[in-house]
DSSP file (Angstrom, degrees, kcal/mol; ACC not computed):
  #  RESIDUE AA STRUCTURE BP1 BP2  ACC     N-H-->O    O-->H-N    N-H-->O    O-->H-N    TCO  KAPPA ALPHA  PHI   PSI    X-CA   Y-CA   Z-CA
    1    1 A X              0   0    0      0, 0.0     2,-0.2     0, 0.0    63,-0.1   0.000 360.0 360.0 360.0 136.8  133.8  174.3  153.6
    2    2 A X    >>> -     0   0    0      1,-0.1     3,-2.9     4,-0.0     4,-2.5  -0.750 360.0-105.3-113.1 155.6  134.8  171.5  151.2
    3    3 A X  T 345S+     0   0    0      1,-0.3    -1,-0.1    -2,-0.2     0, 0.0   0.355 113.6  63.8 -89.8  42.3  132.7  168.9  150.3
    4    4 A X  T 345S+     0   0    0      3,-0.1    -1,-0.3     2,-0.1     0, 0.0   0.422 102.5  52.4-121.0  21.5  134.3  166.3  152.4
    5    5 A X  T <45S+     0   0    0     -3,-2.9    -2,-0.2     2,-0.1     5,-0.2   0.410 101.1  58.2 -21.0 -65.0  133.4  168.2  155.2
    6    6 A X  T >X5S+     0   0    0     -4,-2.5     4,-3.1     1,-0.2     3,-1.0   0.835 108.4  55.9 -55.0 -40.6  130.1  168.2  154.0
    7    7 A X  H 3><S+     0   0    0     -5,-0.7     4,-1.7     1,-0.3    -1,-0.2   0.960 105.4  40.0 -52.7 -57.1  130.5  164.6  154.2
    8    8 A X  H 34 S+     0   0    0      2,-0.2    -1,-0.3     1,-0.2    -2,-0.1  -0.425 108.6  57.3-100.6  51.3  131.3  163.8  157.1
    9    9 A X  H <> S+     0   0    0     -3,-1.0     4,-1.9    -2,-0.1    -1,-0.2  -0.125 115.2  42.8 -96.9 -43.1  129.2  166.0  159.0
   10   10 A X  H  X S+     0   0    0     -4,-3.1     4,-2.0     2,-0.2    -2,-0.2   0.784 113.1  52.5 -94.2   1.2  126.2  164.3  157.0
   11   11 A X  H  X S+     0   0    0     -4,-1.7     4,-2.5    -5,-0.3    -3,-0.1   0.951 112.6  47.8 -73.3 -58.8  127.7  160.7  157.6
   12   12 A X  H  > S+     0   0    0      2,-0.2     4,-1.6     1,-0.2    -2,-0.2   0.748 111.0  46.9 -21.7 -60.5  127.8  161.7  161.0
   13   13 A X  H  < S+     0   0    0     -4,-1.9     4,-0.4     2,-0.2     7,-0.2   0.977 111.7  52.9 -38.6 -81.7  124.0  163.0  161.0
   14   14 A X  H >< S+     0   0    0     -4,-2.0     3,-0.9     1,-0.2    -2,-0.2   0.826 104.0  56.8 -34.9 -39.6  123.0  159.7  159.2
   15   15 A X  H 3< S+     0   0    0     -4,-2.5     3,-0.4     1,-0.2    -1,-0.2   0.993 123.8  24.7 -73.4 -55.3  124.8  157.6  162.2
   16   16 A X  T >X S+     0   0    0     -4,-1.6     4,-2.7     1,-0.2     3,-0.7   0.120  75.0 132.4-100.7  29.1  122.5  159.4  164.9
   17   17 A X  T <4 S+     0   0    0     -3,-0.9     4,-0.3    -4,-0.4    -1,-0.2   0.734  75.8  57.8 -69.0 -29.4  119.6  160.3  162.8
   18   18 A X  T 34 S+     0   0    0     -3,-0.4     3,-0.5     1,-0.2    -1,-0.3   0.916 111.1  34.8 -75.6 -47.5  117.8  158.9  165.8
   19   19 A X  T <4 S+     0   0    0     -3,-0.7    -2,-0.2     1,-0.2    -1,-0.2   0.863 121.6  46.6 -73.7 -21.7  119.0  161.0  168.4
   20   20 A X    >X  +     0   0    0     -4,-2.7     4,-2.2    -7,-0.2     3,-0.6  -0.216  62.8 153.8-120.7  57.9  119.2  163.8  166.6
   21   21 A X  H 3> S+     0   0    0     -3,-0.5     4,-4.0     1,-0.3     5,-0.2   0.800  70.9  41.2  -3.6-107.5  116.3  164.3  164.7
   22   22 A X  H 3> S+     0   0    0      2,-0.2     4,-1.4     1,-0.2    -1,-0.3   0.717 113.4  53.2 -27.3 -51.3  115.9  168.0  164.0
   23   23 A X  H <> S+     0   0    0     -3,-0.6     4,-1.6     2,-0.2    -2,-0.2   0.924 105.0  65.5 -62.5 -55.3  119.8  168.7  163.3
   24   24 A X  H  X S+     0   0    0     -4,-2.2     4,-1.2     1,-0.2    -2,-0.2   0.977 112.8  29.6 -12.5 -96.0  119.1  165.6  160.7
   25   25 A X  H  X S+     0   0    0     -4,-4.0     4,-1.3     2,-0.2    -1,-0.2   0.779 111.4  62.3 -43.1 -29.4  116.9  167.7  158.8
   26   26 A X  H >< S+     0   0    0     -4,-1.4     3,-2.7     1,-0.2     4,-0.4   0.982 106.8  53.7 -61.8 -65.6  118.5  171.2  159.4
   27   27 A X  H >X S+     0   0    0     -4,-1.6     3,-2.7     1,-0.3     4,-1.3   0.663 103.9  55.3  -6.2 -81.8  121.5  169.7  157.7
   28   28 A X  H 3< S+     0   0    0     -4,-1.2    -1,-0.3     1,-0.3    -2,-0.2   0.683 111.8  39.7 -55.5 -21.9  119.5  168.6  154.7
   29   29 A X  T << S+     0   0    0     -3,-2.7    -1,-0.3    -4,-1.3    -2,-0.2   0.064 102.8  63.0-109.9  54.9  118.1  171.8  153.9
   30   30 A X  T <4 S+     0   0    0     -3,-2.7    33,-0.3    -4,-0.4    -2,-0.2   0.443 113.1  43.1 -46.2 -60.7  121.2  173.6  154.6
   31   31 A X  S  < S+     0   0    0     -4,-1.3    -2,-0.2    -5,-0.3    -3,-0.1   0.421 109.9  59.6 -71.5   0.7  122.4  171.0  151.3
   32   32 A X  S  > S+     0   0    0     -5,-0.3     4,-2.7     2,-0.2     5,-0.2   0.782 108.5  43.4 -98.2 -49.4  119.0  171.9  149.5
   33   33 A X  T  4 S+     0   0    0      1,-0.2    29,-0.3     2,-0.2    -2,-0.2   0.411 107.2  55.4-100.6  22.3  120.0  175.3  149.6
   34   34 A X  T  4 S+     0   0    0     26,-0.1    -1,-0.2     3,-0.1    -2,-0.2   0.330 114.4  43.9 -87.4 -29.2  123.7  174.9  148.5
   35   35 A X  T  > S+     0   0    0      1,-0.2     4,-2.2     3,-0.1     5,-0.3   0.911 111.1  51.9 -81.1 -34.7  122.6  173.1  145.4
   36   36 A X  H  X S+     0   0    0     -4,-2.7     4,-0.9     2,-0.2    -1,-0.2   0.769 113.9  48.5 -57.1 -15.1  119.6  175.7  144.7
   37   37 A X  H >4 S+     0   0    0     22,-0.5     2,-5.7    -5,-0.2     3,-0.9   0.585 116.4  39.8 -94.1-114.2  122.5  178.3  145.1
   38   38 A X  H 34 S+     0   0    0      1,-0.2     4,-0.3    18,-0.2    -2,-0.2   0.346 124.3  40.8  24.1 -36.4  125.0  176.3  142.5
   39   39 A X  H >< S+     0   0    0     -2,-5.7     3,-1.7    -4,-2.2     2,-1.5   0.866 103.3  65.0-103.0 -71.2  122.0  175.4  140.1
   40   40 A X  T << S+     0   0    0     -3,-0.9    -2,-0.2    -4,-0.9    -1,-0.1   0.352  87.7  72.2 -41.2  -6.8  120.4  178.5  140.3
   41   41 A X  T >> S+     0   0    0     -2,-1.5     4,-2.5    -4,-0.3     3,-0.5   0.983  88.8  56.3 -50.3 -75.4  123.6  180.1  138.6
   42   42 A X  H X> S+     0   0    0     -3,-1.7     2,-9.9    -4,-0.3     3,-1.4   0.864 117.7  39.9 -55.6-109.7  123.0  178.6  134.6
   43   43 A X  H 34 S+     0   0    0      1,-0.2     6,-0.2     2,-0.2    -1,-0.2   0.499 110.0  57.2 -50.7  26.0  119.0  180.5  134.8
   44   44 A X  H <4>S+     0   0    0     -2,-9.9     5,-3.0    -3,-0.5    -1,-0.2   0.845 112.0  42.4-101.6 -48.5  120.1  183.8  136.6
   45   45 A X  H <<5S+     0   0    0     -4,-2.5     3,-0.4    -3,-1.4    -2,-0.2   0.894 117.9  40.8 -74.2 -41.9  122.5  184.4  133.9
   46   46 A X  T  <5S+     0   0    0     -4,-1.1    -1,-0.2     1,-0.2    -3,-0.1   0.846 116.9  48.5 -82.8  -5.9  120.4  183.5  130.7
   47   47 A X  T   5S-     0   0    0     -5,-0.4    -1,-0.2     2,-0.0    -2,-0.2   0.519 113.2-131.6 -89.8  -2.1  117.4  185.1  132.0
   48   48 A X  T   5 +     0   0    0     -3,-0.4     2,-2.4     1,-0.1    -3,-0.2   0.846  55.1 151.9  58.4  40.1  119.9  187.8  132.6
   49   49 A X    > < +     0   0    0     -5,-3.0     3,-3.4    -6,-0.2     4,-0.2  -0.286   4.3 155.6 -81.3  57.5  118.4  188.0  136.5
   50   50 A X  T 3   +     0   0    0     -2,-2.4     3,-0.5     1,-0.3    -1,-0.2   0.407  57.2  79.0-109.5  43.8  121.4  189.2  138.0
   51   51 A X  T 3  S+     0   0    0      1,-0.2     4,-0.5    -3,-0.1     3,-0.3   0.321  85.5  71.4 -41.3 -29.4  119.7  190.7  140.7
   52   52 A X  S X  S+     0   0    0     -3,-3.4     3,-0.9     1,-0.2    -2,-0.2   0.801  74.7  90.3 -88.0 -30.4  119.7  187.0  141.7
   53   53 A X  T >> S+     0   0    0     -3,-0.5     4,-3.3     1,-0.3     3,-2.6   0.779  79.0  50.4 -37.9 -52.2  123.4  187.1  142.4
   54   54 A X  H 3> S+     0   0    0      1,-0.4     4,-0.9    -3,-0.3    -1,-0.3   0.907 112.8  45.0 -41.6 -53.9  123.6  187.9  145.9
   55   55 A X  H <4 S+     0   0    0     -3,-0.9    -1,-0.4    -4,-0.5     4,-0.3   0.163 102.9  55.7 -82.1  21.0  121.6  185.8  146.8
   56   56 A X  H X4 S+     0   0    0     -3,-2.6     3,-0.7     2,-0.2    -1,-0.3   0.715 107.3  60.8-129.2 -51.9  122.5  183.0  145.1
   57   57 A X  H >X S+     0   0    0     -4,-3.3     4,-0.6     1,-0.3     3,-0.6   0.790 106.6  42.2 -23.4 -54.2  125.9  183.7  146.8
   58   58 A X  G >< S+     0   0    0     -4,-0.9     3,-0.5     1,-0.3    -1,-0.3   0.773 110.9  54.0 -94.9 -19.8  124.7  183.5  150.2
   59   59 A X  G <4 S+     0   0    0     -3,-0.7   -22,-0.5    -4,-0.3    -1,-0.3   0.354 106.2  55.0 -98.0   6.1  122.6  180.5  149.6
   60   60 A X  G <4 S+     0   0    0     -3,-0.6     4,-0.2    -4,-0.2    -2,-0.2   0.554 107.7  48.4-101.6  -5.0  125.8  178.7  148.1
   61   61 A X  S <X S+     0   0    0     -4,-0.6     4,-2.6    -3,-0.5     5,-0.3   0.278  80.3 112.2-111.8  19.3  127.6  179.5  151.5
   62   62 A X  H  > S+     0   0    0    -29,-0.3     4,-1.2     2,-0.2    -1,-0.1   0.799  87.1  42.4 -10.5 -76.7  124.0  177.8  153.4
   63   63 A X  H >>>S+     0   0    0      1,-0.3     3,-2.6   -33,-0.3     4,-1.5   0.962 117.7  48.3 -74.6 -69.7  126.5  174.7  154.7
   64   64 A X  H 3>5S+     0   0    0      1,-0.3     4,-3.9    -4,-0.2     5,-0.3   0.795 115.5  41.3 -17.3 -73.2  129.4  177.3  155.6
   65   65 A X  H 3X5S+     0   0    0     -4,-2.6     4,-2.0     1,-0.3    -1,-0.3   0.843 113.9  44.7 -58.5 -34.4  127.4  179.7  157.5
   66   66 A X  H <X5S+     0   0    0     -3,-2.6     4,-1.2    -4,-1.2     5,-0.3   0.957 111.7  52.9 -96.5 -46.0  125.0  177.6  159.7
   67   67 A X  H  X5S+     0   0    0     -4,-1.5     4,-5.0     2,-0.2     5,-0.4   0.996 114.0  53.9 -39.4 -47.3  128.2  174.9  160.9
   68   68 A X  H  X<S+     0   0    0     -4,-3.9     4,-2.0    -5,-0.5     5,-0.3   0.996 107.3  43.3 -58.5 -68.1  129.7  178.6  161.8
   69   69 A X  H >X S+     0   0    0     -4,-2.0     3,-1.8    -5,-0.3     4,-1.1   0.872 119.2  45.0 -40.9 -79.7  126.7  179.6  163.9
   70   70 A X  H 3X S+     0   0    0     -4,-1.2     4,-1.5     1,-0.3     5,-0.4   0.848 111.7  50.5 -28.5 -73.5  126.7  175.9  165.6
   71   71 A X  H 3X S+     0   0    0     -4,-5.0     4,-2.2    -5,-0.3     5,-0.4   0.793 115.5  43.3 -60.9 -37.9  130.3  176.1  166.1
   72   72 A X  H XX S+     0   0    0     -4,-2.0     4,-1.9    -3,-1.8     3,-0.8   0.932 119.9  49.8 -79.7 -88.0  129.8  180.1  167.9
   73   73 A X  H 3<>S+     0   0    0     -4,-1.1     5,-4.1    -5,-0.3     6,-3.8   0.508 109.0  38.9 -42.1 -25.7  127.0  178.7  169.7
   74   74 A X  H ><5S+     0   0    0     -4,-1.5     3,-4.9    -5,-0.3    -1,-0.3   0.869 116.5  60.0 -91.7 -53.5  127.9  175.7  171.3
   75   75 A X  H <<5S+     0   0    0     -4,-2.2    -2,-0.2    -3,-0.8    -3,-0.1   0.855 111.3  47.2 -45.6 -16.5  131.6  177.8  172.1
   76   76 A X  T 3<5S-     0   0    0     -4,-1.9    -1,-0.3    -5,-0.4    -2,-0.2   0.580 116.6-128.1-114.0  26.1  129.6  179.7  173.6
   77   77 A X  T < 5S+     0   0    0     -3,-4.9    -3,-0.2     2,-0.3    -2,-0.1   0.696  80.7 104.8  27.4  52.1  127.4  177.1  175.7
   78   78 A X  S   <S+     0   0    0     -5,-4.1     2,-0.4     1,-0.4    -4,-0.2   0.474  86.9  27.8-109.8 -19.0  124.1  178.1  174.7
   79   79 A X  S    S-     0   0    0     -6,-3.8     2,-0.7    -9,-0.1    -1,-0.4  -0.998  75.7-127.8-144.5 144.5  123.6  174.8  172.1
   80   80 A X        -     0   0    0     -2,-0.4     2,-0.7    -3,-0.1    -6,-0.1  -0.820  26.3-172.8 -97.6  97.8  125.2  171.4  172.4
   81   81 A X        +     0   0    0     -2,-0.7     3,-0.5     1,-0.1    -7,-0.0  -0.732   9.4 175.0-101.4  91.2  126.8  170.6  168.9
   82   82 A X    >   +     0   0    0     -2,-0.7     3,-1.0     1,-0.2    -1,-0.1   0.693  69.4  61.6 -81.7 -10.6  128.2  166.9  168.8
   83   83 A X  G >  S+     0   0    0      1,-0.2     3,-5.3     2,-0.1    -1,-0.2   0.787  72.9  90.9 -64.6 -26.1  129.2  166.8  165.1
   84   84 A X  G >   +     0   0    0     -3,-0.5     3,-1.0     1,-0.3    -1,-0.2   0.639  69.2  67.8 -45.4  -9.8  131.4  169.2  165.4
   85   85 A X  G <  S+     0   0    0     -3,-1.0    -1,-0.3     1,-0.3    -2,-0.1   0.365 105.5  54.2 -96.6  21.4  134.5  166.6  166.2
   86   86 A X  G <         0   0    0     -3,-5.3    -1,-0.3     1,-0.1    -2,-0.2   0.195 360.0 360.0-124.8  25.7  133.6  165.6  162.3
   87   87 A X    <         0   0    0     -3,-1.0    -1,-0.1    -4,-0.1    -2,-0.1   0.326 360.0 360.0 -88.8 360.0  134.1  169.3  161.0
């Protein structure tokens, strides 16, 4: 996901923050834990923790992974995902 993607899924978010509360927030820590993955890089490697990798991995592909769940779920009419026309 590139981060004008990212963008416009959380300009989108911002515009209906009212109706959609809960999706508001998932969003942000969806982005909390793309940076934590990203940041988390610089001390994994000088503390030489690189045990840490994996996970650091999967928490840099947060945004990726959870639009992809929404996007399966809603195709699959069990949740109603209206951002999606800003993916």
């Amino acid at each position: 996901m590139t981060l004008e993607q990212m963008y416009r899924i959380k300009r989108w978010l911002v515009d209906h923050q009212r109706d959609h509360p809960v999706e508001y927030h998932l969003w942000d820590a969806m982005l909390m834990l793309w940076v934590i993955g990203w940041v988390g890089w610089l001390p994994a490697f000088t503390f030489q923790a690189l045990w840490a990798a994996p996970l650091l991995a999967v928490l840099m592909s947060a945004p990726t992974l959870y639009a992809t769940w929404r996007l399966k779920a809603h195709q699959a009419r069990r949740l109603r995902c209206d951002w999606l026309v800003a993916r």
